[in-house]
C-alpha positions in Angstrom: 0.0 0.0 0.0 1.4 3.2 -0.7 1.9 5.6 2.4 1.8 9.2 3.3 4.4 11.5 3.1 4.8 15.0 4.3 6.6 17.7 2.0 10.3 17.9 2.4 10.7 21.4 1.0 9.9 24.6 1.9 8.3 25.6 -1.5 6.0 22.1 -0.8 5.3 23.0 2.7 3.7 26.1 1.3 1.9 24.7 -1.5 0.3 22.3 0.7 -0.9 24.9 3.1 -1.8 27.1 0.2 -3.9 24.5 -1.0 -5.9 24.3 1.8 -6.8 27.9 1.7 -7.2 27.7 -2.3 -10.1 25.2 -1.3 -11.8 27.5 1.8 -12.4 30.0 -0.9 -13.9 27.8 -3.2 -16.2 26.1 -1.4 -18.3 27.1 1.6 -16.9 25.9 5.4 -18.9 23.2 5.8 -18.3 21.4 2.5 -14.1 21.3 4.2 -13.2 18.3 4.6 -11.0 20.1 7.6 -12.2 21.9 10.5 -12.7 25.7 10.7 -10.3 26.2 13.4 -7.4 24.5 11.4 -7.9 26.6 9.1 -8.0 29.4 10.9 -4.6 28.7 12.0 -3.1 28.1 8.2 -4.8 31.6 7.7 -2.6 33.1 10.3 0.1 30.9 10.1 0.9 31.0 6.3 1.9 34.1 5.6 4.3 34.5 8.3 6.2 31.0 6.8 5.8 32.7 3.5 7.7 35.9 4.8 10.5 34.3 6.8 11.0 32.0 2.7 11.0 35.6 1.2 13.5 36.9 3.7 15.7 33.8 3.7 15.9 34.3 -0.1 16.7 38.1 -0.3 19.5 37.6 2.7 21.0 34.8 0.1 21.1 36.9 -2.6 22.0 39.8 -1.1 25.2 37.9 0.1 25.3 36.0 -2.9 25.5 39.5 -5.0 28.3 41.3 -2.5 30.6 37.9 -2.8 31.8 38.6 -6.1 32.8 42.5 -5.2 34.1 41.2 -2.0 36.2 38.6 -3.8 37.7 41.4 -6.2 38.6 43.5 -3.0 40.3 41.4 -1.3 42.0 40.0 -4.2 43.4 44.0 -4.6 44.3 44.6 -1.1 46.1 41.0 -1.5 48.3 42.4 -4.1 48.9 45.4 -3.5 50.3 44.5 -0.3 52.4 41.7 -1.9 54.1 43.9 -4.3 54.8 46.7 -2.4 56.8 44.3 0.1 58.4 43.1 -3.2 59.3 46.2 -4.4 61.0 47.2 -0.2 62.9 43.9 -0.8 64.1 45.4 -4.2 65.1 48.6 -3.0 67.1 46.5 0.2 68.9 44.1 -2.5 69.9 47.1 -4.3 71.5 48.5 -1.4 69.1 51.4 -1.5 67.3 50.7 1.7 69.2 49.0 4.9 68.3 45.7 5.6 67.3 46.3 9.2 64.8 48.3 7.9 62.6 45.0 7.3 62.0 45.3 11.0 59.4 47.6 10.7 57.1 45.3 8.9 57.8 42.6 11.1 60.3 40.4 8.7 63.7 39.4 9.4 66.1 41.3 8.4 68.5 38.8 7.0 66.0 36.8 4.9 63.2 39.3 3.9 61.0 36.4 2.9 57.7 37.4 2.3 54.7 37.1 4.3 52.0 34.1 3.5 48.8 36.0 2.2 46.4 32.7 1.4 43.8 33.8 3.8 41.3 37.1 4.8 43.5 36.6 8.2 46.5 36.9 6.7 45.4 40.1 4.6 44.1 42.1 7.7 47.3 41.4 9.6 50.3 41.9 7.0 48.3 45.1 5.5 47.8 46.4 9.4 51.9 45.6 9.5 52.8 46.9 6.1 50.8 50.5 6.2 51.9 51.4 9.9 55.4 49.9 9.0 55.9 52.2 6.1 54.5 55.2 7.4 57.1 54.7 11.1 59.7 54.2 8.7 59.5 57.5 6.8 59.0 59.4 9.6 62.4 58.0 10.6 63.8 57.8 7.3 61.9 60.1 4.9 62.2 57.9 1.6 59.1 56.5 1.1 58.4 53.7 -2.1 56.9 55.4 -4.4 55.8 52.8 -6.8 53.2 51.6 -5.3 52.9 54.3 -2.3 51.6 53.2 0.9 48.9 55.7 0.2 47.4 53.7 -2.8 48.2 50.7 -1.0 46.3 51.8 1.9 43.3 52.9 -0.1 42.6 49.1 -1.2 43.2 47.5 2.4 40.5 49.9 3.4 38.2 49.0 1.1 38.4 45.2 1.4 37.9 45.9 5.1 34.7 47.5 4.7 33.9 44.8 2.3 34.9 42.4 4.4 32.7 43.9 7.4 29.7 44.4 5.0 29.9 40.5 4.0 30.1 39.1 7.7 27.0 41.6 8.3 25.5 39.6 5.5 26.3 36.3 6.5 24.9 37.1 9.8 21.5 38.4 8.4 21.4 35.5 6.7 22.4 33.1 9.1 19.3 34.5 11.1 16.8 34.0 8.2 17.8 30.6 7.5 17.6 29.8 11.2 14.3 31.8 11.0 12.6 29.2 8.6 14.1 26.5 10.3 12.0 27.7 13.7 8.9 27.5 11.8 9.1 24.5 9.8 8.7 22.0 13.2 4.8 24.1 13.4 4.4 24.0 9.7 5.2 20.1 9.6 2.8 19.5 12.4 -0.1 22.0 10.9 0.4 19.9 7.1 -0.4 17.0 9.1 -3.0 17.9 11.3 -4.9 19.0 8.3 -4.1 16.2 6.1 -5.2 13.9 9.5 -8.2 16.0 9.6 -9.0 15.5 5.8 -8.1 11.6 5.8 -10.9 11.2 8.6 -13.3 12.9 7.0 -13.6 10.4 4.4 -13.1 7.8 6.6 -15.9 5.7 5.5 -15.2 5.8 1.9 -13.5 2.9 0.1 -9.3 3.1 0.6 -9.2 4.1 -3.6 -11.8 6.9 -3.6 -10.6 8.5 0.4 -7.1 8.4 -1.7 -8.9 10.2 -4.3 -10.6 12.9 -2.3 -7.7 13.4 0.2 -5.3 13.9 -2.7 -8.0 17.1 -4.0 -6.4 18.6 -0.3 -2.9 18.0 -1.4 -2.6 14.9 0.8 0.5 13.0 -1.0 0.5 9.4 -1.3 4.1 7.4 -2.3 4.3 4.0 -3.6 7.4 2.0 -2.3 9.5 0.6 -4.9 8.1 -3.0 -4.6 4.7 -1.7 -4.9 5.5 0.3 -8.2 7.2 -2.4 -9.9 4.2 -4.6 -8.9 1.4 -2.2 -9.9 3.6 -1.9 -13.4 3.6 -5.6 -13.7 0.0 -5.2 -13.4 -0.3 -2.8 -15.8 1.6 -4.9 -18.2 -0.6 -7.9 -17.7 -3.6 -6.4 -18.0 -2.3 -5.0 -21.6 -1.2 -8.5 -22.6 
């Protein structure tokens, strides 16, 4: 026999509710094959459900949208950072800068190997390091690198903070929406099957074929198990022989 089985979606949670309330306009209340007060509660709870979905989705796309300039930023403050420590360690190899002046970005001063930079982490520290390095060591020094200044270099660290910022305030919008449907689905599960329970009783006394029948008119689904599919297709096949 085939069995009941709830929707596993949110988009089929709300079309089975909506469903319900499709049919309370059509017909008059006591031609429902539900109860008043259930749907009553579908009334009030449905579009509350619906507004959490539509929230959930905007907060996704909204994030979604902002990844790709976020990407780009980061990317920018990533290199610009990288070549102007390329272009200090240039300026030390040609003897125009001293060595010991790599201590003011934090990197030994023998080696002058270059920071990692494969992570956001890496990015806000090494561009915190680099732009207050620089600017101490002029103040001490007064020859600045010119190509790229810190100035330019600072200007894209700035901006993939903000980004970066902007895209955790995102991701915790939508962190709350998605936690916002989840909330409501438990109710929404239980509300699906206290209707479909309601509608299944109704016809009750009806043979198993035509209470399938009616209670599938309320959206009530009905699943065959494999087994019983490949025997109802034998069947099928039989019958046509």
């Amino acid at each position: 026999m085939p069995y009941r089985r709830l929707p596993n979606t949110d988009t089929a949670r709300v079309k089975a509710l909506q469903r319900a309330l499709d049919l309370s306009k059509k017909y008059d209340p006591s031609m429902l094959a539900f109860k008043q007060n259930t749907l009553v509660k579908i009334q009030a709870f449905l579009p509350l459900f619906e507004q959490a979905i539509l929230m959930q989705k905007e907060a996704r796309t909204r994030q979604v949208a902002n990844s790709k300039e976020f990407t780009e930023s980061y990317k920018k403050a990533k290199l610009y950072i990288s070549h102007f420590l390329q272009v200090f360690n240039f300026a030390v190899i040609r003897g125009e800068i001293k060595p010991s002046a790599r201590k003011f970005f934090g990197i030994d001063d023998k080696v002058g190997k270059l920071p990692d930079l494969s992570t956001e982490k890496d990015v806000i520290e090494w561009g915190k390091k680099v732009i207050k390095g620089e600017n101490d060591r002029v103040v001490k020094f007064g020859n600045p690198i010119l190509c790229p200044k810190i100035a330019v270099v600072k200007v894209y660290y700035d901006e993939f903070i903000e980004k970066l910022n902007f895209q955790k305030m995102l991701q915790s919008i939508s962190v709350r929406a998605n936690d916002k449907v989840a909330s409501m689905r438990p109710e929404c599960d239980q509300l699906i099957t206290r209707l479909w329970n309601e509608v299944e009783d109704y016809y009750s006394k009806d043979s198993i074929s035509r209470k399938r029948e009616q209670a599938a008119r309320y959206g009530v689904k009905y699943v065959y198990r494999p087994s019983e599919r490949m025997g109802e297709d034998n069947n099928e096949i039989n019958v046509a022989s």
